[in-house]
C-alpha positions as CSV (number, residue, x, y, z in Angstrom):
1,X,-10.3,6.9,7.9
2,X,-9.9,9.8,5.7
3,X,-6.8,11.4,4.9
4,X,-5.9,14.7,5.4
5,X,-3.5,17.1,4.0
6,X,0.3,16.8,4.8
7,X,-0.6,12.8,5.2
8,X,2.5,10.9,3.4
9,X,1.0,9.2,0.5
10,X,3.3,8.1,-1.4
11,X,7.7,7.0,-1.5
12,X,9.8,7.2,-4.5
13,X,13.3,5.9,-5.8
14,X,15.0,8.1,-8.1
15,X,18.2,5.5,-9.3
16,X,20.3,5.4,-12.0
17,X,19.9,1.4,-12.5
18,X,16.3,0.7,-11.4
19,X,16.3,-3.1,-12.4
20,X,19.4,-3.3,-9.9
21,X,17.3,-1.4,-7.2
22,X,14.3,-3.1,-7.9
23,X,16.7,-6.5,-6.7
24,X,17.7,-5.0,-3.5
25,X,14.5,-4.1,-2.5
26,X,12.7,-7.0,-3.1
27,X,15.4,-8.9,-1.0
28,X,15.8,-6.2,1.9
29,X,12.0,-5.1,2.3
30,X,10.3,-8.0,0.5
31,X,8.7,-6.2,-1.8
32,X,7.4,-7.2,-4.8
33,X,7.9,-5.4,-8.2
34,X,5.7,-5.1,-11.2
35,X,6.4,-2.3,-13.9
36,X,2.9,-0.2,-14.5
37,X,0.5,-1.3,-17.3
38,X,-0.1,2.8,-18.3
39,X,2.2,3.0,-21.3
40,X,2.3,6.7,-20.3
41,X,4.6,5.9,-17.1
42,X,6.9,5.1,-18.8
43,X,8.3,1.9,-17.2
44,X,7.4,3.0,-14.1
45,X,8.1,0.5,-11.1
46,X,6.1,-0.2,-8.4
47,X,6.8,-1.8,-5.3
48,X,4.1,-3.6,-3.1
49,X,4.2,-4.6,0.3
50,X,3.7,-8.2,1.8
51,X,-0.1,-7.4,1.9
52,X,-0.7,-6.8,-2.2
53,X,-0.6,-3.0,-1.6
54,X,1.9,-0.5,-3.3
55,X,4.1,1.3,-1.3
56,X,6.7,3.2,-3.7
57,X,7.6,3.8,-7.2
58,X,11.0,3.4,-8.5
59,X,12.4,5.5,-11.6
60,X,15.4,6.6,-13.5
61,X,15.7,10.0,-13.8
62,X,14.2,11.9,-16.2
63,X,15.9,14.1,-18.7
64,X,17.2,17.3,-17.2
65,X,16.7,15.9,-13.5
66,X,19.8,15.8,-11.1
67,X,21.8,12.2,-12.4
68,X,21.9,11.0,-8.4
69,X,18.6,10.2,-7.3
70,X,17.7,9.4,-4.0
71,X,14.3,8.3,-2.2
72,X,11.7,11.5,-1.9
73,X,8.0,11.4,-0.3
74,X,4.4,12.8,-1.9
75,X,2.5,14.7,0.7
76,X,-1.3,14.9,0.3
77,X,-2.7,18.3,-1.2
78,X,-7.1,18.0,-1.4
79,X,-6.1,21.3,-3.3
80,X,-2.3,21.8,-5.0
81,X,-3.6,24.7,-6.1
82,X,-4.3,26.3,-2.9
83,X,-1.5,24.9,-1.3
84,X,1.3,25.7,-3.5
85,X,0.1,29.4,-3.4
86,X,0.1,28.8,0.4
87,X,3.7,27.6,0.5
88,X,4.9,30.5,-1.4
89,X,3.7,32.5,0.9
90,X,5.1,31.2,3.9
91,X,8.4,31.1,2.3
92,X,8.6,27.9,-0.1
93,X,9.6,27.5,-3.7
94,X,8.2,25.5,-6.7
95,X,10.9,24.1,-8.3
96,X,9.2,21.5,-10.5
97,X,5.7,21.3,-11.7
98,X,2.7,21.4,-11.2
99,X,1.9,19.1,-13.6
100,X,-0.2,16.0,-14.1
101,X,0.5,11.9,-14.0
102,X,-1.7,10.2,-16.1
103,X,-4.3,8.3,-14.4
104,X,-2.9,9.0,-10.6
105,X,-2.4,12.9,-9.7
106,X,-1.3,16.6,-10.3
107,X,1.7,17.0,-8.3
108,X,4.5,19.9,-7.8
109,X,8.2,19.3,-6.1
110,X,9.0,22.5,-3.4
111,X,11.6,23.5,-1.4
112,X,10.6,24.7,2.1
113,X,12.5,27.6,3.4
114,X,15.5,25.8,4.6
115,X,15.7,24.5,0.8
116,X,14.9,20.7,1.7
117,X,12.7,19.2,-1.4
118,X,9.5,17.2,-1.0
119,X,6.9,16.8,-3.5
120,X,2.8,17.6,-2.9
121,X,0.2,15.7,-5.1
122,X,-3.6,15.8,-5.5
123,X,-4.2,12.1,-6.5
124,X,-7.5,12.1,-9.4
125,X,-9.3,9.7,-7.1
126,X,-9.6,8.3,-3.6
127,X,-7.5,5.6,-3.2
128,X,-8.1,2.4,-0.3
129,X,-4.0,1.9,0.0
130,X,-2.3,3.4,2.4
131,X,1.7,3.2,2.0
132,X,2.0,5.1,5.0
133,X,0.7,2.6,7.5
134,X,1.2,2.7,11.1
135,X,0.0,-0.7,12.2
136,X,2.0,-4.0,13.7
137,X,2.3,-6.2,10.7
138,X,2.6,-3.8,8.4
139,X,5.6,-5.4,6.7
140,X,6.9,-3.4,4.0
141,X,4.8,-0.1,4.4
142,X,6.5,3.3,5.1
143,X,5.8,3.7,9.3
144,X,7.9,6.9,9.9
145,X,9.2,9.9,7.8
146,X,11.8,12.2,9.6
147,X,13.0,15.6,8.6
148,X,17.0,16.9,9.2
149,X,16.9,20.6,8.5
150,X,19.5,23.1,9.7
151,X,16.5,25.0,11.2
152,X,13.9,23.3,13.1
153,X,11.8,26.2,14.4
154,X,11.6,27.6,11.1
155,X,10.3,23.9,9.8
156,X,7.6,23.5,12.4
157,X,6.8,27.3,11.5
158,X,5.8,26.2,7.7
159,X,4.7,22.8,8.0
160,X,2.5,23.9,10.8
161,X,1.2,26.8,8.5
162,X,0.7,24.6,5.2
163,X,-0.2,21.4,7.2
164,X,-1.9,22.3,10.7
165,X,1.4,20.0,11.7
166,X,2.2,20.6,15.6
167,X,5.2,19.9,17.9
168,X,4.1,17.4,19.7
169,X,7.0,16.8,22.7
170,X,10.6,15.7,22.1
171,X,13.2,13.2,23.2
172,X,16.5,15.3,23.5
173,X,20.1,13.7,22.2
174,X,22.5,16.1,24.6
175,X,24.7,17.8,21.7
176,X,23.0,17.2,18.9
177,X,19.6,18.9,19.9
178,X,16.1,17.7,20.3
179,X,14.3,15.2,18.4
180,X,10.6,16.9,18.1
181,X,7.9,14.9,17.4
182,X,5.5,15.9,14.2
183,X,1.7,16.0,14.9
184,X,-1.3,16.2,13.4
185,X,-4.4,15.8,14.7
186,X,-4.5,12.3,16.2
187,X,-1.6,11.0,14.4
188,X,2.1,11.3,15.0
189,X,3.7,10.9,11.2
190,X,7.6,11.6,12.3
191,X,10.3,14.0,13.6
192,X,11.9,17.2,12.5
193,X,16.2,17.1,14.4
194,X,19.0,19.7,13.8
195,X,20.9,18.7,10.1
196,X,23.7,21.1,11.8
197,X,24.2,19.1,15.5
198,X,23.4,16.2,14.1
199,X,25.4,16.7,10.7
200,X,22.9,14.3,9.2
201,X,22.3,15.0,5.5
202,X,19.6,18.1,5.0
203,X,16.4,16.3,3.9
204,X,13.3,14.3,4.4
205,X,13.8,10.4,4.9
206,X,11.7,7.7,5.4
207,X,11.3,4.8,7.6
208,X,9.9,1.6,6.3
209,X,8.6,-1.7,8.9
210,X,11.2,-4.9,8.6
211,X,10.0,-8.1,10.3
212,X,13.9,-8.2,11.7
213,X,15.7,-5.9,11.4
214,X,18.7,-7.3,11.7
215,X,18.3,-9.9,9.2
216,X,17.1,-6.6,6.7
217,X,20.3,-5.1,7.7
218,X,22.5,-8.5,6.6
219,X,20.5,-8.5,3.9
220,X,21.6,-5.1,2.7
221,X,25.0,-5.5,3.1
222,X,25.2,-9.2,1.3
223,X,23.2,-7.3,-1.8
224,X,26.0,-3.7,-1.5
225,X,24.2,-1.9,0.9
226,X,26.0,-0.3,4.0
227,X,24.8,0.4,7.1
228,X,25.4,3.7,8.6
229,X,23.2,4.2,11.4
230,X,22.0,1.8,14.0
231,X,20.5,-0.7,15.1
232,X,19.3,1.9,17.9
233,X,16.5,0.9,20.5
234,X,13.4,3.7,20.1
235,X,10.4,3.9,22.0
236,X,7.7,0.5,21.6
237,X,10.4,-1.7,21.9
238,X,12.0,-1.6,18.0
239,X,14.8,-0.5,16.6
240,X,16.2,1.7,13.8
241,X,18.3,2.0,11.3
242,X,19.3,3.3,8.3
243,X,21.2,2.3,5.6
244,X,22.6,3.6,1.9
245,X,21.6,1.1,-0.8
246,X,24.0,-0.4,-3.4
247,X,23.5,3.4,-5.7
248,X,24.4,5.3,-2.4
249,X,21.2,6.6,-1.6
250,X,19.8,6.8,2.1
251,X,16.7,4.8,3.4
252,X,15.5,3.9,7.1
253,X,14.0,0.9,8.4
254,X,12.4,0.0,11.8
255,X,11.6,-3.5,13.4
256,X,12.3,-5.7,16.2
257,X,15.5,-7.7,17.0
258,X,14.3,-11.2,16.6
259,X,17.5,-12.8,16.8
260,X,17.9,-11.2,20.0
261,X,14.5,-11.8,22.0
């Protein structure tokens, strides 16, 4: 099926110690890491799932970039062009970019209105993968992405303006708000909840499948990782969780309790 804009199409690791990250991964998600062959990546990492496919990059930050890091998400753009002017207008801000990646994409880093970051790309070519992968079995690949912002109407307001993104229902959580489902067209890519109720840290953050998530959640903590959300039941009979990896940065992860069927 083709994609369309606004689809997730791509996860990165921003680290200080990638070779370090690059071990945690492999042992919490399974992935497995090769460092690209284009000289002009400049020993670029990627990650790919149980099924051969890649799923994320992981990189140290470049010169003049913040020193922390942390995990960020590509959004498809058929035309960055068009839709960086169109983000601007409804109230976002380039803050990096555009420019090109040899051999994948011309991409651009915003920040929507509520200043959260995400990047937009316009890969070269089509490409089969499909990190974003919402399918049983789909160990290692991205499933979810979910967006804390201190505003919620006003992030449904310009996602739905840049993206055609809807709000699709919601499951409330009593004090901390409404957890409002994202859609778009047929498919339902995440949720957008209150950073302010929930105090959750202002951003976008992303989900990836776990074939038990508790044994991915002992794995994390036996490599330095914490946990500091879950394992909470969700809707299809998973779980989630989320936890901070060894450099402190914040990923999620969704699976079924096998130890406990």
């Amino acid at each position: 099926m083709p994609l369309s804009d606004g689809d997730p199409i791509w996860f990165e690791l921003s680290t200080p110690d990638q070779a370090a990250a690059a071990t945690f991964y492999e042992r919490v998600f399974g992935w497995t890491m090769r460092t690209s062959p284009v000289a002009e990546h400049g020993g670029y990492v990627l990650a790919a799932a149980a099924d051969g496919e890649a799923v994320a990059g992981l990189m140290t930050p470049p010169p003049g970039a913040p020193p922390g890091g942390g995990w960020s998400l590509y959004l498809l753009a058929h035309d960055i062009a068009a839709t960086l002017a169109k983000a601007g207008a409804l109230g976002g801000r380039i803050v990096f970019g555009p420019m090109d990646i040899p051999h994948v994409g011309r991409f651009a880093v915003l920040r929507d209105p509520q200043g959260v970051p995400l990047s937009v790309m316009q890969p070269f070519a089509e490409d089969d993968a499909r990190p974003f992968r919402q399918a049983p079995g789909a160990h290692g690949h991205a499933v979810w992405i979910e967006l804390a912002t201190p505003d919620p109407d006003g992030a449904f307001a310009f996602y739905g303006g840049l993206f055609g993104w809807t709000k699709e229902g919601a499951m409330p959580m009593g004090e901390m708000g409404d957890y409002a489902f994202l859609g778009a067209g047929a498919a339902r890519p995440g949720a957008v909840m209150s950073s302010t109720l929930t105090r959750a840290p202002q951003q976008w953050n992303v989900y990836f499948l776990v074939a038990d998530i508790d044994a991915a959640i002992a794995t994390a903590e036996g490599n330095g990782g914490k946990l500091i959300q879950g394992p909470d039941p969700i809707p299809g009979g998973d779980y989630s969780a989320n936890i901070v990896d060894r450099a402190g940065h914040q990923v999620g992860m969704v699976g079924p309790r096998e130890g406990a069927a």
